[in-house]
PDB file of N, CA, C and O in Angstrom:
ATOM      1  N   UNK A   1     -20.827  63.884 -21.740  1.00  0.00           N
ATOM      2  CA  UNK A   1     -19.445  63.481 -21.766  1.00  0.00           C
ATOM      3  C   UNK A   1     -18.607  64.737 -22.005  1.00  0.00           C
ATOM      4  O   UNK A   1     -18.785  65.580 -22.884  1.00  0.00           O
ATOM      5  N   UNK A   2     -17.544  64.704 -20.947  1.00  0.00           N
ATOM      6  CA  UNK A   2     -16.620  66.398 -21.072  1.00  0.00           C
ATOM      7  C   UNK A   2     -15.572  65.882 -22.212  1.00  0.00           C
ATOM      8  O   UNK A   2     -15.457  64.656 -22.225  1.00  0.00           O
ATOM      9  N   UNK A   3     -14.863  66.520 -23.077  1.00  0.00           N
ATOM     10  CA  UNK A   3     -13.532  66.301 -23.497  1.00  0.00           C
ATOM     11  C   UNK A   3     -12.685  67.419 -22.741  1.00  0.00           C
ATOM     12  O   UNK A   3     -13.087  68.571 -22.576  1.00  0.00           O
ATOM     13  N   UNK A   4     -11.479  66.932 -22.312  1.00  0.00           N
ATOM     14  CA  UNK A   4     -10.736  67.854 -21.892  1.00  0.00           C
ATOM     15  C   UNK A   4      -9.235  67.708 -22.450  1.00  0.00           C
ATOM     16  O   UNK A   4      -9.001  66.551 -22.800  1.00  0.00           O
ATOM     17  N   UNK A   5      -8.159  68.602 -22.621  1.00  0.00           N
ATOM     18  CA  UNK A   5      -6.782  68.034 -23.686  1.00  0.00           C
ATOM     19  C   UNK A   5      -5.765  67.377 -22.636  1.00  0.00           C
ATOM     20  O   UNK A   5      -6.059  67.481 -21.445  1.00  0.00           O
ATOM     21  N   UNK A   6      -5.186  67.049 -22.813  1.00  0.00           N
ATOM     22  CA  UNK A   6      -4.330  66.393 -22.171  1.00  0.00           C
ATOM     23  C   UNK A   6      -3.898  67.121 -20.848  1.00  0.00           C
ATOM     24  O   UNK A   6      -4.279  66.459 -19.882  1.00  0.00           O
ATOM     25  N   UNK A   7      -3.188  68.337 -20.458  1.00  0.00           N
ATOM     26  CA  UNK A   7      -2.853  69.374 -20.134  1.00  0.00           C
ATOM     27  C   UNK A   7      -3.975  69.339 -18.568  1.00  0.00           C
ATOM     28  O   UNK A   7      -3.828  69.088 -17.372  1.00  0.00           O
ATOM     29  N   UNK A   8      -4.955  69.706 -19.377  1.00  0.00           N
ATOM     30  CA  UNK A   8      -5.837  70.368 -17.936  1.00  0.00           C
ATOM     31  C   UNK A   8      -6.173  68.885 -17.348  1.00  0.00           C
ATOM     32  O   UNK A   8      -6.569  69.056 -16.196  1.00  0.00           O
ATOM     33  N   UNK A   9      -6.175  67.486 -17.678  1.00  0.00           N
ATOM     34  CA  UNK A   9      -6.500  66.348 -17.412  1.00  0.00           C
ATOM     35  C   UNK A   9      -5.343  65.869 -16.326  1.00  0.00           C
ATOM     36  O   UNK A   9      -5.603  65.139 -15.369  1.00  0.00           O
ATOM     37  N   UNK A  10      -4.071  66.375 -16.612  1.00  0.00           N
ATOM     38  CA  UNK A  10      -2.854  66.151 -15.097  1.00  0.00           C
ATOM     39  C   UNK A  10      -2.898  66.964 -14.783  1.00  0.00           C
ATOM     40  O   UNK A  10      -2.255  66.870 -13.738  1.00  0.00           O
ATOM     41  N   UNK A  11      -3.416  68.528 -14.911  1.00  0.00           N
ATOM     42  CA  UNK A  11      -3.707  69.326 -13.723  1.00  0.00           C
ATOM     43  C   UNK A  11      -5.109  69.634 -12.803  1.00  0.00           C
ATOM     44  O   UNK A  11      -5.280  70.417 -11.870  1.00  0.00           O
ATOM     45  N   UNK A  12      -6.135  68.580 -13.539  1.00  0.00           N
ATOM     46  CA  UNK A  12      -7.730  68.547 -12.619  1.00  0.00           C
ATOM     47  C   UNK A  12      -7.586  66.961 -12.413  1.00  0.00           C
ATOM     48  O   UNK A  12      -8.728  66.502 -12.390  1.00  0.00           O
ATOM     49  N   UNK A  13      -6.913  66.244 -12.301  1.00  0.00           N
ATOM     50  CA  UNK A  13      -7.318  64.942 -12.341  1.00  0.00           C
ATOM     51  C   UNK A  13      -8.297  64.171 -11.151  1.00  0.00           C
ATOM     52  O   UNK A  13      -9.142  63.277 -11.160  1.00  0.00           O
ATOM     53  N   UNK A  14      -7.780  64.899 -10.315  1.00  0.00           N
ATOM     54  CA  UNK A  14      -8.471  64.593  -8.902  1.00  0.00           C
ATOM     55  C   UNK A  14     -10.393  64.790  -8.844  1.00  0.00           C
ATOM     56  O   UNK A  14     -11.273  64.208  -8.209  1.00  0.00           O
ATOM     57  N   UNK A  15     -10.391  65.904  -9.854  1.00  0.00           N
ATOM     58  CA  UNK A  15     -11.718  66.785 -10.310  1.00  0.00           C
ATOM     59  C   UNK A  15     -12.371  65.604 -11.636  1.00  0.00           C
ATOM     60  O   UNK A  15     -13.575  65.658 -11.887  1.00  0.00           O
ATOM     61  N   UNK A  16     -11.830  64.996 -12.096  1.00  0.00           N
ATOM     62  CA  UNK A  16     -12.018  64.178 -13.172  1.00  0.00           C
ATOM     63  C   UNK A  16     -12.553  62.914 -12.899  1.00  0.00           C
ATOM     64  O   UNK A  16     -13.403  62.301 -13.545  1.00  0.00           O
ATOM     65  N   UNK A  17     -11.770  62.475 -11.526  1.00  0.00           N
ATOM     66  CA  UNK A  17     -12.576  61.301 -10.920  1.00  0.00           C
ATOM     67  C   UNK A  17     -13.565  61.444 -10.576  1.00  0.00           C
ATOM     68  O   UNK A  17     -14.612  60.862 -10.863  1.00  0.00           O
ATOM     69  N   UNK A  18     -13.226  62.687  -9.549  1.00  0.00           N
ATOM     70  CA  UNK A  18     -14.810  63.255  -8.886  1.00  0.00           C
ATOM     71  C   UNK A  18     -15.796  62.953  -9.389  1.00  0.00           C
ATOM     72  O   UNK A  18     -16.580  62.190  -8.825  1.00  0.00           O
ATOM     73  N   UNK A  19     -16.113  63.661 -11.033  1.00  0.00           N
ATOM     74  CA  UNK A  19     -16.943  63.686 -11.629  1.00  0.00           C
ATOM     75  C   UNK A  19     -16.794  61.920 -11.823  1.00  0.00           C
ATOM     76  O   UNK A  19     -17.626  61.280 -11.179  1.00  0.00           O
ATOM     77  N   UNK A  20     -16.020  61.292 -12.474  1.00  0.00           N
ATOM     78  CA  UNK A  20     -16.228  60.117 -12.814  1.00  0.00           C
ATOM     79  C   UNK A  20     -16.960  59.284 -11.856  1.00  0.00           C
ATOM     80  O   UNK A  20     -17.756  58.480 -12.341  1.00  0.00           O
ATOM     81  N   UNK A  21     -16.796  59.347 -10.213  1.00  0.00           N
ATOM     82  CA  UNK A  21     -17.325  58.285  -9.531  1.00  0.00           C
ATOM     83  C   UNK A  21     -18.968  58.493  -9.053  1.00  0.00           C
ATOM     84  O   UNK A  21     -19.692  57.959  -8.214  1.00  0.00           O
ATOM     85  N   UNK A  22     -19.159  59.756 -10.244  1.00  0.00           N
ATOM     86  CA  UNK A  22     -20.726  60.314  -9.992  1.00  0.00           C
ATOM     87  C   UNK A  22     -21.457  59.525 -11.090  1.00  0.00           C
ATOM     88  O   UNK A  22     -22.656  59.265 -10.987  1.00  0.00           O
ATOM     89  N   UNK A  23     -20.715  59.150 -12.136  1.00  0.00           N
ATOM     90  CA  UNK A  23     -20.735  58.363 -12.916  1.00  0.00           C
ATOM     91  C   UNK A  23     -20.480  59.149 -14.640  1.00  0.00           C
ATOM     92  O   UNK A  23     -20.906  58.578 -15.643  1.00  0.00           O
ATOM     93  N   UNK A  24     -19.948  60.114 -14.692  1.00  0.00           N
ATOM     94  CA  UNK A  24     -20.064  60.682 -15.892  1.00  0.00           C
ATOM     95  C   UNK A  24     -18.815  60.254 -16.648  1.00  0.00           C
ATOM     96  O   UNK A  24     -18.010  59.655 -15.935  1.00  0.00           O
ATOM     97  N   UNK A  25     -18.481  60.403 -17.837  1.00  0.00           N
ATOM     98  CA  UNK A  25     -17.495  59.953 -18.710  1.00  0.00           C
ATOM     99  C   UNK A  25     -16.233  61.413 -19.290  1.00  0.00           C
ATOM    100  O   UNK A  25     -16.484  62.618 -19.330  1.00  0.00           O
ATOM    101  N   UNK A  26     -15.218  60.867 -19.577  1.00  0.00           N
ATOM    102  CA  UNK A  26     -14.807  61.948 -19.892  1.00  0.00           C
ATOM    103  C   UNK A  26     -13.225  61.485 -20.593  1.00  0.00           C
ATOM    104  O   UNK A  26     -12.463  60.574 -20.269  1.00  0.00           O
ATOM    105  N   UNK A  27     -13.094  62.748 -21.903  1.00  0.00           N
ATOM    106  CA  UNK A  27     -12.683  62.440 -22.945  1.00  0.00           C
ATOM    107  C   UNK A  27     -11.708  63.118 -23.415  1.00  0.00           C
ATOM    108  O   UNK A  27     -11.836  64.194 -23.999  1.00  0.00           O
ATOM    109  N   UNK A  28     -10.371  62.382 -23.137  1.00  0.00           N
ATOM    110  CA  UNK A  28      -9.060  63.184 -23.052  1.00  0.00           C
ATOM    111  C   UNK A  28      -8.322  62.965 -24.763  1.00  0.00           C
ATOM    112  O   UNK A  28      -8.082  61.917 -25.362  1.00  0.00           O
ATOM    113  N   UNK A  29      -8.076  64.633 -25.258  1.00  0.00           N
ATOM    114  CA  UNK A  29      -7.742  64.869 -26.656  1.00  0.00           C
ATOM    115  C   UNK A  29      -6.411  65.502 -26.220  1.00  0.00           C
ATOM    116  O   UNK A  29      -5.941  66.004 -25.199  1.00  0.00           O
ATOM    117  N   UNK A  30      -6.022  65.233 -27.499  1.00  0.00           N
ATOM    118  CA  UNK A  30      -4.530  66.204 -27.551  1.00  0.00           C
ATOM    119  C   UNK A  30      -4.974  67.184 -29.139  1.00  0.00           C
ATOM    120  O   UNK A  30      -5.648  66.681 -30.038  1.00  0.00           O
ATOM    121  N   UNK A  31      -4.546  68.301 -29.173  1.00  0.00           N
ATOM    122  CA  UNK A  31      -4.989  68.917 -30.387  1.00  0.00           C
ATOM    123  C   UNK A  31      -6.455  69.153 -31.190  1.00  0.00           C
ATOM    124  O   UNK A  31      -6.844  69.591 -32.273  1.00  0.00           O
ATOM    125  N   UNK A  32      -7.116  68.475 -29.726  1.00  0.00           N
ATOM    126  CA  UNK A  32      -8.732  67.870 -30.511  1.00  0.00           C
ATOM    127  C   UNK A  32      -8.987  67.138 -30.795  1.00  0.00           C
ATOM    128  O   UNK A  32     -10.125  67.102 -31.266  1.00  0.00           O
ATOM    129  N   UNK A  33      -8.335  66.136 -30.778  1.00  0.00           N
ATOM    130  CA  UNK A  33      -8.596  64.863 -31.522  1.00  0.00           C
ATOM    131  C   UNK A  33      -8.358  63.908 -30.190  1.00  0.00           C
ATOM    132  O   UNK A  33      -7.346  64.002 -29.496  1.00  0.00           O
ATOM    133  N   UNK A  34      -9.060  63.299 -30.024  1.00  0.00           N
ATOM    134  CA  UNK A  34      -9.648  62.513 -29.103  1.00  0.00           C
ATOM    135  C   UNK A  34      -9.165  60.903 -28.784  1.00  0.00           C
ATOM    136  O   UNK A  34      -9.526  59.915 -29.423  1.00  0.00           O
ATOM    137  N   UNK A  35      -8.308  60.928 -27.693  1.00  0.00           N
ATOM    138  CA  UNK A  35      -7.131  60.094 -27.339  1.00  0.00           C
ATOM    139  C   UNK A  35      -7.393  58.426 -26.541  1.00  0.00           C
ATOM    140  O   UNK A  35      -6.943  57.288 -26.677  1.00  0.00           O
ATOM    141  N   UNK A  36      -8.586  59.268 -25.511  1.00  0.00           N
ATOM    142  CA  UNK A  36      -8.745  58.724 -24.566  1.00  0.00           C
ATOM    143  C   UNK A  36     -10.084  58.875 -23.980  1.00  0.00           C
ATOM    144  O   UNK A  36     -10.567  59.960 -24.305  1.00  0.00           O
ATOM    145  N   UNK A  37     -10.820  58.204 -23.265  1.00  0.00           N
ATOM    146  CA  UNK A  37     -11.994  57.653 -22.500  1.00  0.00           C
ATOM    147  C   UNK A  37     -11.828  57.268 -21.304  1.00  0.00           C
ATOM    148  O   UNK A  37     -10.964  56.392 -21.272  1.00  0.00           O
ATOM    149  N   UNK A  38     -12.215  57.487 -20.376  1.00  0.00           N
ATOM    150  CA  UNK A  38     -12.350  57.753 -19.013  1.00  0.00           C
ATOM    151  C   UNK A  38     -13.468  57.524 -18.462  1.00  0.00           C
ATOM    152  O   UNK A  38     -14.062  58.549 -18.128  1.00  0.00           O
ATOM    153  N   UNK A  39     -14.299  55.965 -18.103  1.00  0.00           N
ATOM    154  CA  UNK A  39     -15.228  56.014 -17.623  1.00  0.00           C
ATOM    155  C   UNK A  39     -15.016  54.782 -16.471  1.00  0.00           C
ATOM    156  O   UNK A  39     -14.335  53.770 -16.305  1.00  0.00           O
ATOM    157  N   UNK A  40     -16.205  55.668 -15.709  1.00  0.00           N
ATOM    158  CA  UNK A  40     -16.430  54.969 -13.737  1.00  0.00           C
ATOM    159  C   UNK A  40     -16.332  53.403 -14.331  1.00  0.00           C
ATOM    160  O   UNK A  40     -16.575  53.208 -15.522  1.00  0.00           O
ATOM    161  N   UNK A  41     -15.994  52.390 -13.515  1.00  0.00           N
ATOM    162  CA  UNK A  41     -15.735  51.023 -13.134  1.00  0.00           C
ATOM    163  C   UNK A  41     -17.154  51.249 -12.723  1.00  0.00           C
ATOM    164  O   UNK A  41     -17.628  52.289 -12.265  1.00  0.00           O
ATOM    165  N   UNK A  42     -17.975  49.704 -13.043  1.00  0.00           N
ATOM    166  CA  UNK A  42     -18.723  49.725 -12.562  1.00  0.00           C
ATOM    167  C   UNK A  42     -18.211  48.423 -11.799  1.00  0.00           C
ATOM    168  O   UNK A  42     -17.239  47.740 -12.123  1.00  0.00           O
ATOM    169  N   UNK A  43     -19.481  48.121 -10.191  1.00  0.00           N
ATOM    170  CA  UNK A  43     -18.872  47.284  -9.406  1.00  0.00           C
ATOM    171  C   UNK A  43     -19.782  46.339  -9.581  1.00  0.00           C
ATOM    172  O   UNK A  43     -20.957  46.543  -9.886  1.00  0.00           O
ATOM    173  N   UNK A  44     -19.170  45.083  -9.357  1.00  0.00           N
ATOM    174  CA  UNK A  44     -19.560  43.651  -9.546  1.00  0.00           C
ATOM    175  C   UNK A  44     -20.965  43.363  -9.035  1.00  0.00           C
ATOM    176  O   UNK A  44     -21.579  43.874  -8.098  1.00  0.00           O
ATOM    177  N   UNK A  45     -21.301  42.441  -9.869  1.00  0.00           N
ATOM    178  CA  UNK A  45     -23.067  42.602  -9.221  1.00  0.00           C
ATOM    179  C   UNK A  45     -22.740  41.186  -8.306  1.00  0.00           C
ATOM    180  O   UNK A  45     -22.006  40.228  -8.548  1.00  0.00           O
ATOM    181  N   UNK A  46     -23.858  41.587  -6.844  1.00  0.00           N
ATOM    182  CA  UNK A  46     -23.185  40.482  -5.834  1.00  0.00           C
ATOM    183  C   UNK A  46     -23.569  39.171  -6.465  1.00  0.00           C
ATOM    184  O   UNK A  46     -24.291  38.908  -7.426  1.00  0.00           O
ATOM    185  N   UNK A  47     -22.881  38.443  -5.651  1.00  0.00           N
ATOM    186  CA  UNK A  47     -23.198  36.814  -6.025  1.00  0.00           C
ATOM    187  C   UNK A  47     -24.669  36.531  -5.742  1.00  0.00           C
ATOM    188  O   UNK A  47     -25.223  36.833  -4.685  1.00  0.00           O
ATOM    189  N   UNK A  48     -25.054  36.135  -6.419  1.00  0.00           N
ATOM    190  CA  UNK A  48     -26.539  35.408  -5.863  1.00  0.00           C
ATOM    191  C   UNK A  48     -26.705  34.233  -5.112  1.00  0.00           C
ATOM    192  O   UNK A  48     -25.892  33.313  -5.023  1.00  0.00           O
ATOM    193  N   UNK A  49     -27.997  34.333  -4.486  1.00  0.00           N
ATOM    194  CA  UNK A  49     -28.402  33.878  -3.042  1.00  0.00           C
ATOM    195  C   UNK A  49     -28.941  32.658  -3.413  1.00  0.00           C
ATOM    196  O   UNK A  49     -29.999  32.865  -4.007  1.00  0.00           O
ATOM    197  N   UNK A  50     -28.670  31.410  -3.322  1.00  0.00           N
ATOM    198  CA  UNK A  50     -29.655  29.937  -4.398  1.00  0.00           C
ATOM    199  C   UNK A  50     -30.875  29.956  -2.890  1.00  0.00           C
ATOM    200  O   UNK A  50     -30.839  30.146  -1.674  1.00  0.00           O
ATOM    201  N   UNK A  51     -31.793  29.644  -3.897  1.00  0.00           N
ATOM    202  CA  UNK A  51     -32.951  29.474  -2.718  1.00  0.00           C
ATOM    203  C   UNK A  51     -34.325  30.522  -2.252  1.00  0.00           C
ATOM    204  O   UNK A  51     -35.298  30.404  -1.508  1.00  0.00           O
ATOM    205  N   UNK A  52     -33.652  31.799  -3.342  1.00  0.00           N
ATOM    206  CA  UNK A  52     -34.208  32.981  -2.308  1.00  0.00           C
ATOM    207  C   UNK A  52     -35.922  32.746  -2.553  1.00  0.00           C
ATOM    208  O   UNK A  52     -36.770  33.132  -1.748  1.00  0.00           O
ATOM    209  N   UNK A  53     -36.198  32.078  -3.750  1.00  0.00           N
ATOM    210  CA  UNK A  53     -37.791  31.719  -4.175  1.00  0.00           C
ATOM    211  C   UNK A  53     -38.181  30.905  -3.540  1.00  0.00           C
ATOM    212  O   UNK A  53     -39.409  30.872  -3.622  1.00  0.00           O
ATOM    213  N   UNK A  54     -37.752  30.098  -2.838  1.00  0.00           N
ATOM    214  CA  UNK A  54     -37.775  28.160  -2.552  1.00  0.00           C
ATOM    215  C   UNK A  54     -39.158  28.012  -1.438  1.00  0.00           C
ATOM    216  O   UNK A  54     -39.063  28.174  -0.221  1.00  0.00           O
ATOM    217  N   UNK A  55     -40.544  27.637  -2.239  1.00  0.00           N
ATOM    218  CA  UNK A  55     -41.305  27.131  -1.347  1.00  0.00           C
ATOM    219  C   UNK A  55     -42.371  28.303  -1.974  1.00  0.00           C
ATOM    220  O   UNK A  55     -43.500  28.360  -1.486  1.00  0.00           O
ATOM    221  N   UNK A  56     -41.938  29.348  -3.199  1.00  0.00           N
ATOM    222  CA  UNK A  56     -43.048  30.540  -3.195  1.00  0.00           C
ATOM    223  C   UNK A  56     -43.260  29.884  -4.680  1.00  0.00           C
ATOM    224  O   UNK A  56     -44.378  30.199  -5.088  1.00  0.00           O
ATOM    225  N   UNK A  57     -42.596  29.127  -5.557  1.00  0.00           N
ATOM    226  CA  UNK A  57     -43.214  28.621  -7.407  1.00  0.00           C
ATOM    227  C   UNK A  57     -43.261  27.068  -6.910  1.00  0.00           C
ATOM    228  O   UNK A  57     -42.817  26.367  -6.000  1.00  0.00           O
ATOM    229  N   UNK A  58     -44.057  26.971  -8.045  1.00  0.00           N
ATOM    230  CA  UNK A  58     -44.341  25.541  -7.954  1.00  0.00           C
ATOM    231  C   UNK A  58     -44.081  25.336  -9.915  1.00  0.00           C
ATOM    232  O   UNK A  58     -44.246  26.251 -10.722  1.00  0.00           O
ATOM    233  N   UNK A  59     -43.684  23.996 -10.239  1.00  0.00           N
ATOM    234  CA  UNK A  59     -43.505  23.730 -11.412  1.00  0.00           C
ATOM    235  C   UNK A  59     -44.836  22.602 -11.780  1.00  0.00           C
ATOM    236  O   UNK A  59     -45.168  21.670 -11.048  1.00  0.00           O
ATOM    237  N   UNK A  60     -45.398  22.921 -12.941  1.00  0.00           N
ATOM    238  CA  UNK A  60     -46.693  21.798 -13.454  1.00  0.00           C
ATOM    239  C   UNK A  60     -46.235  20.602 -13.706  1.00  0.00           C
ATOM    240  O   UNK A  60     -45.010  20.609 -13.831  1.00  0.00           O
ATOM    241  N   UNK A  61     -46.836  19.338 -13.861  1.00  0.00           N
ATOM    242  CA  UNK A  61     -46.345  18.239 -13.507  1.00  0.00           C
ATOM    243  C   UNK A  61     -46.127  17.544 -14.430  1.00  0.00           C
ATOM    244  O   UNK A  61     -45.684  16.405 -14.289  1.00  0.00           O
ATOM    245  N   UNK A  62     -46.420  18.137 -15.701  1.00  0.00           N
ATOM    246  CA  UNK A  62     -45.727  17.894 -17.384  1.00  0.00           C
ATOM    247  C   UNK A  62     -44.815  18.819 -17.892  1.00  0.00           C
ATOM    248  O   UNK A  62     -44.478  18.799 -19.075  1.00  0.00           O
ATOM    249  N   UNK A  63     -44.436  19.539 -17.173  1.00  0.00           N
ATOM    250  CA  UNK A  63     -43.438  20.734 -17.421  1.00  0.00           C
ATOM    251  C   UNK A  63     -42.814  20.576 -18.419  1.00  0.00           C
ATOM    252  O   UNK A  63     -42.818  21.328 -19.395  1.00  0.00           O
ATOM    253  N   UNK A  64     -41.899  19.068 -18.215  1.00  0.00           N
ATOM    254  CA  UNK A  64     -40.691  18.768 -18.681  1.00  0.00           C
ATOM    255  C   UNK A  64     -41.215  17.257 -20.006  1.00  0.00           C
ATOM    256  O   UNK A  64     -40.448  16.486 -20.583  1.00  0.00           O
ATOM    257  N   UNK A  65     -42.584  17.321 -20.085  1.00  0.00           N
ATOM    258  CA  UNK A  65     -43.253  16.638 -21.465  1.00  0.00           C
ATOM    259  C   UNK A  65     -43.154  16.863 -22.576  1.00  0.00           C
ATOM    260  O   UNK A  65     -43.591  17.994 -22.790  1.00  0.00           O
ATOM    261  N   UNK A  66     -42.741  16.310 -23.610  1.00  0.00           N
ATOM    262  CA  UNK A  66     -42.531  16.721 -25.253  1.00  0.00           C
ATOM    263  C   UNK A  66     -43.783  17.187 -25.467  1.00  0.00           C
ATOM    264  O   UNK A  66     -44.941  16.944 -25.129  1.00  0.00           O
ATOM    265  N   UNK A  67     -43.225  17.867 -26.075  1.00  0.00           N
ATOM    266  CA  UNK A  67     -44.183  19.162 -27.108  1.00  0.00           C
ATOM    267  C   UNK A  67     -44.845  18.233 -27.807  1.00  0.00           C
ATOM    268  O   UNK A  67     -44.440  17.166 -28.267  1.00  0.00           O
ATOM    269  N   UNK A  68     -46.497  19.021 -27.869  1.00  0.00           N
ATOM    270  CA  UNK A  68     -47.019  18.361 -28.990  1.00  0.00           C
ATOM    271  C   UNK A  68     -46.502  18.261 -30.502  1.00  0.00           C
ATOM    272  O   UNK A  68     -45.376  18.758 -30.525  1.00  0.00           O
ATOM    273  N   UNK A  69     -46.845  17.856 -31.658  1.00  0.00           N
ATOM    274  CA  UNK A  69     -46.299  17.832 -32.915  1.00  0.00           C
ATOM    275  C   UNK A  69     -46.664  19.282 -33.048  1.00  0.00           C
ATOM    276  O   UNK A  69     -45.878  20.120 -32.605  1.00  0.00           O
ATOM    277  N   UNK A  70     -47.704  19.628 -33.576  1.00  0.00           N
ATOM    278  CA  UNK A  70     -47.447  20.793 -34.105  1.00  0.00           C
ATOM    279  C   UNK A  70     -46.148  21.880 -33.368  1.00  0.00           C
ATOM    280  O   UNK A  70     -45.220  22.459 -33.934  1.00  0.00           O
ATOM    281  N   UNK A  71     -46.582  21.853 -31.750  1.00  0.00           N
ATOM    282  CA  UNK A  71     -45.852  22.989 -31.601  1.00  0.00           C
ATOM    283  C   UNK A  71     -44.447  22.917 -32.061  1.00  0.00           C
ATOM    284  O   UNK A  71     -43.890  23.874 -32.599  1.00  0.00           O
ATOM    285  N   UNK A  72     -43.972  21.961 -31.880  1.00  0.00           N
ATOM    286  CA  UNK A  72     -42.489  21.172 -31.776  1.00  0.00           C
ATOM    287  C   UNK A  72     -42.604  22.256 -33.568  1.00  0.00           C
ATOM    288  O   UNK A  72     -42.003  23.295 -33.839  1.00  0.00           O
ATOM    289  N   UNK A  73     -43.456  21.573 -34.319  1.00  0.00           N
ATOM    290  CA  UNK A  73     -42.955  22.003 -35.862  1.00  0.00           C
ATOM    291  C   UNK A  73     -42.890  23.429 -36.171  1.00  0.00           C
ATOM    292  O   UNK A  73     -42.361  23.897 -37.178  1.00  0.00           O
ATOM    293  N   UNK A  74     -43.723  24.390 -34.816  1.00  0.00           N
ATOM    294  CA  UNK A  74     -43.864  26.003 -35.692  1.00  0.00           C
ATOM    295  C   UNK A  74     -42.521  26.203 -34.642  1.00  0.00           C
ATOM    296  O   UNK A  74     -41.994  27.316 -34.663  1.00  0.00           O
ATOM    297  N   UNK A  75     -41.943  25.154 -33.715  1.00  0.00           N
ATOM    298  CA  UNK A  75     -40.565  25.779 -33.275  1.00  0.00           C
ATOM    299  C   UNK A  75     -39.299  25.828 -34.088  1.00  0.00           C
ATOM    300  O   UNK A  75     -38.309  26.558 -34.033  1.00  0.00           O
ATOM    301  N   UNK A  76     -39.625  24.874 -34.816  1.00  0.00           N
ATOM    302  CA  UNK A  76     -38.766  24.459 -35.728  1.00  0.00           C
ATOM    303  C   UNK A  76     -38.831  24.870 -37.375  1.00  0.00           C
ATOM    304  O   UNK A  76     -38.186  24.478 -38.347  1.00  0.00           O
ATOM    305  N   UNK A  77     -39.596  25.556 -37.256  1.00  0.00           N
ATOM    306  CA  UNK A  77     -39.892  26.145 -38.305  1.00  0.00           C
ATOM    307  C   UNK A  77     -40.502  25.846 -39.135  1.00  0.00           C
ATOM    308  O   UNK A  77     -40.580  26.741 -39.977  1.00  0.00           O
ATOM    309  N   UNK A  78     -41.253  24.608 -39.475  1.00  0.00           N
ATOM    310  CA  UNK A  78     -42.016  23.368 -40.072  1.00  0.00           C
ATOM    311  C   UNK A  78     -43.464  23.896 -40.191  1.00  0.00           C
ATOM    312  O   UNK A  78     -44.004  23.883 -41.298  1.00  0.00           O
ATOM    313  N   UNK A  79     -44.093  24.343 -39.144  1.00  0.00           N
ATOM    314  CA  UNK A  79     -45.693  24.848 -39.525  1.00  0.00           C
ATOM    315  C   UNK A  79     -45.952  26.483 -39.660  1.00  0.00           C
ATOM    316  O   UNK A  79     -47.074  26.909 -39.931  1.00  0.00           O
TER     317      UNK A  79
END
């Protein structure tokens, strides 16, 4: 992460993205003391596709059967 002061940040700014859309961060001070943060947007993760597994898992045919007692109790904190 660069810090740079205010000053050289409106006169490289163009240089600031640069670096930013490479993905690095960067950290605008006035006097040293540290004002501002400057980091890349990251871009939206795409929508997902329903289906893309469909026909490759299969589900067991008690899947969705109550737990035996015990287990039910060490889920619950009981055993």
């Amino acid at each position: 992460m660069r810090t740079v002061n205010i000053h050289e940040a409106k006169t490289h700014l163009s240089r600031l993205l640069a670096r930013m859309s490479a993905g690095a961060e960067v950290v605008i001070a006035k006097a040293g003391k540290p004002l501002a943060r400057l980091i890349p947007i990251r871009r939206a993760p795409r929508p997902r596709r329903l289906g893309v597994l469909a026909g490759r898992l299969t589900v067991p045919a008690g899947f969705d059967a109550p737990l035996p007692g015990d287990a039910l109790d060490a889920f619950e904190g009981r055993g």
